[in-house]
C-alpha positions in Angstrom: -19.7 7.2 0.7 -21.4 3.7 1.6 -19.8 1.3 3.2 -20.6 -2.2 1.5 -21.7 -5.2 3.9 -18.6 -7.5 3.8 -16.1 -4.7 4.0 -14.3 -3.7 7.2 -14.4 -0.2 6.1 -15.1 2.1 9.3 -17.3 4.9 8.9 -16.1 6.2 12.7 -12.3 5.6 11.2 -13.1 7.6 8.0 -14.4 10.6 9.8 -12.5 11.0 12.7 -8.8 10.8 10.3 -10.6 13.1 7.7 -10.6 15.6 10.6 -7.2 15.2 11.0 -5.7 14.9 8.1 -7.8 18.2 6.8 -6.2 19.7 9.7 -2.5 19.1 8.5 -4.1 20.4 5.3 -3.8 16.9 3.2 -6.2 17.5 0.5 -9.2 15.2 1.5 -13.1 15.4 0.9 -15.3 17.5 3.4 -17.5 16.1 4.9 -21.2 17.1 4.5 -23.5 14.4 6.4 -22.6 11.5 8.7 -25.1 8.7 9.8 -24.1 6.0 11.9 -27.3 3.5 11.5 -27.2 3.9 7.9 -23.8 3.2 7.3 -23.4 6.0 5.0 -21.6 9.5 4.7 -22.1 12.3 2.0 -19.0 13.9 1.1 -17.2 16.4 -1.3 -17.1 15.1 -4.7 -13.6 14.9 -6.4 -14.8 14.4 -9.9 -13.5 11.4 -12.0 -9.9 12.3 -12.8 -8.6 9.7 -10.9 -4.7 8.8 -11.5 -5.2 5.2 -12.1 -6.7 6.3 -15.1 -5.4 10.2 -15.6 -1.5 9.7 -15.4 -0.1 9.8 -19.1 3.5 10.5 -20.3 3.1 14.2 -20.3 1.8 14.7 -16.7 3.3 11.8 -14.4 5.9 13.9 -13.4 4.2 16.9 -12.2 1.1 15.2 -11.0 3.4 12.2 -8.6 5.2 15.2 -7.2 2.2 16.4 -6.4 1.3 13.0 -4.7 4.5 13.0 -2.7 3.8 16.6 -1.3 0.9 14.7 0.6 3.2 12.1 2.0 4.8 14.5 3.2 2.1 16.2 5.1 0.7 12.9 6.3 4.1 11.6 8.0 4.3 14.5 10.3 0.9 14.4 11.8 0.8 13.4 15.4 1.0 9.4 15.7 -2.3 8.9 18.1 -2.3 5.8 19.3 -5.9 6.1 20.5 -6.9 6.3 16.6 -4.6 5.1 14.6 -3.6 1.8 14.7 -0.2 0.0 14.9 1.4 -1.4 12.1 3.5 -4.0 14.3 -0.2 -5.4 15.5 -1.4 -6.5 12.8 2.0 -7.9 10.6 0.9 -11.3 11.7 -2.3 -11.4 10.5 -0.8 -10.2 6.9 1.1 -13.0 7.3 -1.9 -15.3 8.0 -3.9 -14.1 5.1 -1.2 -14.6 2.5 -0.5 -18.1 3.4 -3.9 -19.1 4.2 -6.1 -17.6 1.6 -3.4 -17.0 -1.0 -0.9 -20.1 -1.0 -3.3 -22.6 0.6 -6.9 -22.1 -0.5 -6.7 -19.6 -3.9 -3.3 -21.4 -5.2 -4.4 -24.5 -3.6 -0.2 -25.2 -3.2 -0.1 -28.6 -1.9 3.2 -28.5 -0.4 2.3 -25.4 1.9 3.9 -27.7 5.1 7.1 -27.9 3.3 7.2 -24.2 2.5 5.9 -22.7 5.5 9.3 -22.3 7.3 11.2 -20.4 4.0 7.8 -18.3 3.6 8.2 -17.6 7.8 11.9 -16.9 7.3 11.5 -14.2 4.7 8.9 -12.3 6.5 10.7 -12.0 10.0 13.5 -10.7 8.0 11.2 -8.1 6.7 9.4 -7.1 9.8 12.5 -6.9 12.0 13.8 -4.4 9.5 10.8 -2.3 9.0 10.6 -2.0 13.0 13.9 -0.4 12.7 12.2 2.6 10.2 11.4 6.4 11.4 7.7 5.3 12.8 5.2 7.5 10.5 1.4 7.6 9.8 0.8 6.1 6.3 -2.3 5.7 4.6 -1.7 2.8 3.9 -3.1 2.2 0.8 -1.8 5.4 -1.5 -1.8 4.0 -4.8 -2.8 5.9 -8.3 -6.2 4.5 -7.8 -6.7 5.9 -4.7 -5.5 9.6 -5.5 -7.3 12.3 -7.9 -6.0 15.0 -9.8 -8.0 18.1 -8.7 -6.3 20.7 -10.5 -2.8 20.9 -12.1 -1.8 22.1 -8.9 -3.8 20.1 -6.2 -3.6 16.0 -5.4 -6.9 15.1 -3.6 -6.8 11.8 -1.5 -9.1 9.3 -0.6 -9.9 5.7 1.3 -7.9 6.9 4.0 -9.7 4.9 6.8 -7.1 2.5 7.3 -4.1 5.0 7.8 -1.8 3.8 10.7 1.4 4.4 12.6 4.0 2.4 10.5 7.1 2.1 9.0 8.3 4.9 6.4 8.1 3.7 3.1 4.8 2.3 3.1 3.3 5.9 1.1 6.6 5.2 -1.3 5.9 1.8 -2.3 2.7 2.4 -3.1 3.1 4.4 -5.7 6.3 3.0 -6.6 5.6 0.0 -7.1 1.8 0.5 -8.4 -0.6 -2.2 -9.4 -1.6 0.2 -12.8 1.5 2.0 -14.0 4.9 0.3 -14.7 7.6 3.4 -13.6 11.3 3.2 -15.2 14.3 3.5 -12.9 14.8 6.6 -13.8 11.3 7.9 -12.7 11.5 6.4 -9.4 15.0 7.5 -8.2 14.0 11.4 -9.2 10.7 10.9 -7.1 12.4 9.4 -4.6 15.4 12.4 -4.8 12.2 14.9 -4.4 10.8 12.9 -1.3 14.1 12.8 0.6 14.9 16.6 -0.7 11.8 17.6 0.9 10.9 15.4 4.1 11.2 16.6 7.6 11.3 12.8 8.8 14.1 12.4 6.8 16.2 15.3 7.5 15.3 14.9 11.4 16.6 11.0 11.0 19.8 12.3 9.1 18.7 9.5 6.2 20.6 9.2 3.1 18.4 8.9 0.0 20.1 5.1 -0.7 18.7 3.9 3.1 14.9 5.5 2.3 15.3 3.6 -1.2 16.1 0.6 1.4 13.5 1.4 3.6 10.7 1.7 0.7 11.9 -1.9 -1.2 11.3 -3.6 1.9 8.4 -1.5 3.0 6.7 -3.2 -0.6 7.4 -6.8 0.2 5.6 -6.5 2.9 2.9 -4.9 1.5 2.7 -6.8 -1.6 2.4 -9.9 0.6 -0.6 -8.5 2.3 -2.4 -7.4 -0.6 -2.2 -11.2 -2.2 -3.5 -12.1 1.4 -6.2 -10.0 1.9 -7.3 -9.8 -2.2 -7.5 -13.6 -2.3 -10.0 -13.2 0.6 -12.1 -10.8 -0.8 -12.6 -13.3 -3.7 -13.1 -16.5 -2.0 -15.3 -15.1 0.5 -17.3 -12.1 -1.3 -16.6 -13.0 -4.8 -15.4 -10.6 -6.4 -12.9 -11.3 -9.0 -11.9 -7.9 -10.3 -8.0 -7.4 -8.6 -7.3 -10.9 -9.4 -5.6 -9.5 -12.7 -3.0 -7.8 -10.6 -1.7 -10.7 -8.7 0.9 -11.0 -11.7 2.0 -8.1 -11.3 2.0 -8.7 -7.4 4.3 -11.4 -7.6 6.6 -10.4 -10.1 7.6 -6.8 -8.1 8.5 -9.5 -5.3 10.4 -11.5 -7.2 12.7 -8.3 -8.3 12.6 -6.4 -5.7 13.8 -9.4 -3.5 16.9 -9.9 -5.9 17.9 -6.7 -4.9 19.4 -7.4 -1.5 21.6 -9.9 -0.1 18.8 -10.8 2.9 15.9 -11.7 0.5 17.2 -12.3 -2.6 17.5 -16.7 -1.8 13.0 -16.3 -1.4 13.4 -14.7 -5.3 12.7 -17.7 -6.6 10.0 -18.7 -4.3 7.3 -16.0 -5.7 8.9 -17.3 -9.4 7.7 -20.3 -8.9 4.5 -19.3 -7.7 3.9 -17.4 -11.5 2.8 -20.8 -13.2 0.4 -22.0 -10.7 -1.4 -18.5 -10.5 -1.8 -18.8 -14.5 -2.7 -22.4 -14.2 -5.5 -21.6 -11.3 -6.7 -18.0 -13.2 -7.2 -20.4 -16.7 -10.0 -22.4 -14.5 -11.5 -19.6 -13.2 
C-alpha cells in the first residue's frame, strides 16, 4: 500500500485500526512492513476477486451475508475516541464540500444563494436524526469495491483508515445502496432481516427491523451527500475523473430514498432537478 500525494489517506490510521480490527477478528490484511518516511506499507495480498466486480446472480446472496457478518464484528469493537474519530465532527464539513465543490463549482448552480437554506434544512433534519442512532464504529466506506471475496466462506476488507464512531447504518447503506450493483427490494429487506437477526447492537437497543431500515435510509443521504462533496473535489483539484460516472446514480438513490419519508420527501425534487445539469455539465467535459 502507497499512499498517493493528494490523498488524506493515513498510513498511522491504517495500521493502528488494522490492529484492532484483526483483533475482533474482521478479516483484514496483515501487515508485513511499515515505513513512515516513505509513505508506504507492504501488506497481505487479497488477490483480485474484488466484489465490485465478483458479485453475479448466483453468489450475491451468500457472499453479502458474508459482508454483513463483518459489520457485525466491526460495531462491537470498543469506540476509542483517541483513534477513531467522531462522526458528529466532521458532518459539517460534508456539508461544505457538497455545496461548495458539488452545487457551486462542479455544477456551477447559479442560484446556490436561493437554495442554500432548503439544502441546510434537509441536512439538519438528517443529522439530528442520525445523532439519535446506537453510536457504532463504521468503516465508513464499505462498499462492494472495497470488500474481496477470499474464499466462499471468508469476506476480506480493506481501506479501512477512515473508520469512525458513527451512527448505525452507515456499513448498511453502503452496500445497500452501492455505487456498482443495483439490489431489488427483495434483496435488501432479507439482508437487512439477517443483519437485525444477528446484531448484538441491535438486540441490546431492543430495535425493530423497520427502525434499522429507518436508520440505514437516512444513514445513505447523508452519505451520499458527502460522497458528491468530497468526489467533486477530488476532480477539480487532483483531476481525476473516473467516479464522476456514479454521480447519476448518486443523485437518483437521493431522490428515492427521500420520497420515502414524510421529513425529506418535499427536498425529492431538489436532487431531480439537479439530474439535467449534471448531464449538461458531464457532455462538456
Amino acid at each position: 500500500m502507497v499512499v498517493p500525494e493528494g490523498i488524506d489517506e493515513s498510513i498511522e490510521s491504517f495500521y493502528t485500526k488494522a490492529e484492532i480490527f484483526k483483533k475482533a477478528n474482521v478479516n483484514v490484511p496483515v501487515i508485513y512492513f511499515k515505513n513512515d518516511s516513505l509513505g508506504n506499507l507492504i501488506v497481505e495480498d487479497f488477490g483480485d476477486d474484488v466484489l465490485q466486480f465478483y458479485l453475479n446472480e448466483k453468489n450475491s446472496n451468500k457472499l453479502i451475508k458474508l459482508a454483513i457478518e463483518q459489520i457485525h464484528k466491526i460495531e462491537v469493537i470498543k469506540p476509542d475516541e483517541r483513534i477513531f474519530s467522531d462522526f458528529e465532527k466532521i458532518t459539517e464539513n460534508n456539508l461544505y464540500l457538497f455545496k461548495r465543490f458539488f452545487l457551486e463549482e462542479f455544477l456551477e448552480v447559479t442560484e446556490l444563494e436561493n437554495l442554500k437554506e432548503e439544502i441546510d434544512e434537509f441536512y439538519s433534519i438528517i443529522i439530528s436524526e442520525l445523532k439519535d442512532n446506537p453510536k457504532v464504529i463504521n468503516h465508513y466506506d464499505f462498499e462492494s469495491r472495497n470488500l474481496i471475496s477470499l474464499s466462499e466462506k471468508k469476506i476480506g476488507v480493506i481501506d479501512f483508515q477512515d473508520a469512525l464512531i458513527g451512527p448505525l447504518g452507515i456499513d448498511l447503506a453502503s452496500i445497500f445502496k452501492d455505487l456498482y450493483k443495483k439490489w431489488t427490494k427483495e434483496e435488501i429487506l432479507e439482508w437487512l432481516d439477517f443483519y437485525v437477526e444477528n446484531s448484538q447492537i441491535v438486540k441490546t437497543a431492543s430495535l425493530k427491523t423497520a427502525e434499522v431500515k429507518r436508520m440505514v435510509d437516512i444513514a445513505s443521504l447523508q452519505r451520499q451527500t458527502r460522497i458528491l462533496g468530497k468526489l467533486s473535489q477530488v476532480f477539480l483539484e487532483l483531476k481525476r475523473s473516473a467516479r464522476l460516472k456514479d454521480f447519476k446514480t448518486i443523485l437518483k438513490y437521493l431522490m428515492t430514498t427521500s420520497l420515502e419519508y414524510d421529513e425529506t420527501k418535499r427536498y425529492s425534487d431538489f436532487f431531480k432537478n439537479l439530474i439535467p445539469i449534471l448531464e449538461q455539465r458531464l457532455k462538456t467535459l
